[in-house]
C-alpha positions in Angstrom: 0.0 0.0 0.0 1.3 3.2 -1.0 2.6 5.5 2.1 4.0 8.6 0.1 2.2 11.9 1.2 2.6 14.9 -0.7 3.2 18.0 1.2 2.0 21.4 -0.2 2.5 25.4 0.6 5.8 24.3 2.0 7.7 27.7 3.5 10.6 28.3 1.6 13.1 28.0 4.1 11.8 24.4 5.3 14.8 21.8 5.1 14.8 18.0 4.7 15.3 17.6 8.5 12.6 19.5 9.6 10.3 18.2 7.9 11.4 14.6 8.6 11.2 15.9 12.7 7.8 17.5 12.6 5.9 14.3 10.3 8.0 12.3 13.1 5.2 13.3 15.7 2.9 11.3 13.3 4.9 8.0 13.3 8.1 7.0 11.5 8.9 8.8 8.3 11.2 6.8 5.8 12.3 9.6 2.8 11.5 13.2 2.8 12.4 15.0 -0.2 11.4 18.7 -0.8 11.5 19.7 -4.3 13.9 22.7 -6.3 14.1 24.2 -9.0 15.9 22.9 -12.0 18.2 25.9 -12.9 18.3 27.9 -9.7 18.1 25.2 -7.1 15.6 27.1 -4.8 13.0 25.5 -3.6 10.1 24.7 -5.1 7.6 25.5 -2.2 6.9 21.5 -2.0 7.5 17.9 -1.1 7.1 14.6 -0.5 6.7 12.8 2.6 7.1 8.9 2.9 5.8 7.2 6.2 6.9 3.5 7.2 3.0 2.4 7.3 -1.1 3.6 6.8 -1.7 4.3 9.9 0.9 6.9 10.1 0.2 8.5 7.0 -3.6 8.6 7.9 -2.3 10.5 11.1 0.3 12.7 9.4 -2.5 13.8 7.2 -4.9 14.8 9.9 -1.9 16.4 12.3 -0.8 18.2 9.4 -3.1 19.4 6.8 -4.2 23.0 7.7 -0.6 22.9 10.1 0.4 26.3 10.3 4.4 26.3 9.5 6.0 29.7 9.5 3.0 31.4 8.7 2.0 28.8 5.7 -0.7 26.4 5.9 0.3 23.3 4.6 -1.7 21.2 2.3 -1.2 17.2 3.0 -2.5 14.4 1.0 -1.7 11.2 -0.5 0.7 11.8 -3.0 -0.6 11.0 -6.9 1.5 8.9 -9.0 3.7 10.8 -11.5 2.2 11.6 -14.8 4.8 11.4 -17.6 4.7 14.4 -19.6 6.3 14.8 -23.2 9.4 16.3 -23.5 9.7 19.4 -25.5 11.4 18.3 -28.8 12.6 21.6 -31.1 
């Protein structure tokens, strides 16, 4: 069963390890990975979340959706699978 949240709104200054520490409160977290940008390597403003098991995903997701994290309230839900877009060919 699929245990990957995806974690929206994200404040900009949010690290890896804080993340990991605050969805910790909701059970054990596996992989956290926050997203940046291609070129500039800033962050994106979002991230993905992956929990050992359901029942601490289903808990991360009611602690933490609506959680108010440096004055952003993030958005948590299951994360969708990835769609593959087409690459631009010019």
């Amino acid at each position: 069963m699929e245990t990957k949240l995806y974690v929206g709104n994200l404040p900009y200054s949010a690290t890896e390890e804080a993340i990991s520490e605050l969805f910790s409160q909701a059970g054990e977290v596996t992989a956290v990975t926050l997203i940046k940008d291609r070129d500039s390597g800033r962050p994106k403003g979002f991230g993905f979340v992956e929990m050992k098991n359901q029942e601490a995903m289903e808990a991360a997701i009611k602690q933490f959706n609506g959680y108010t994290m440096d004055e952003r309230e993030l958005k948590v839900n299951i994360a969708k699978p990835r769609e593959e877009r087409p690459r631009n060919r010019y």
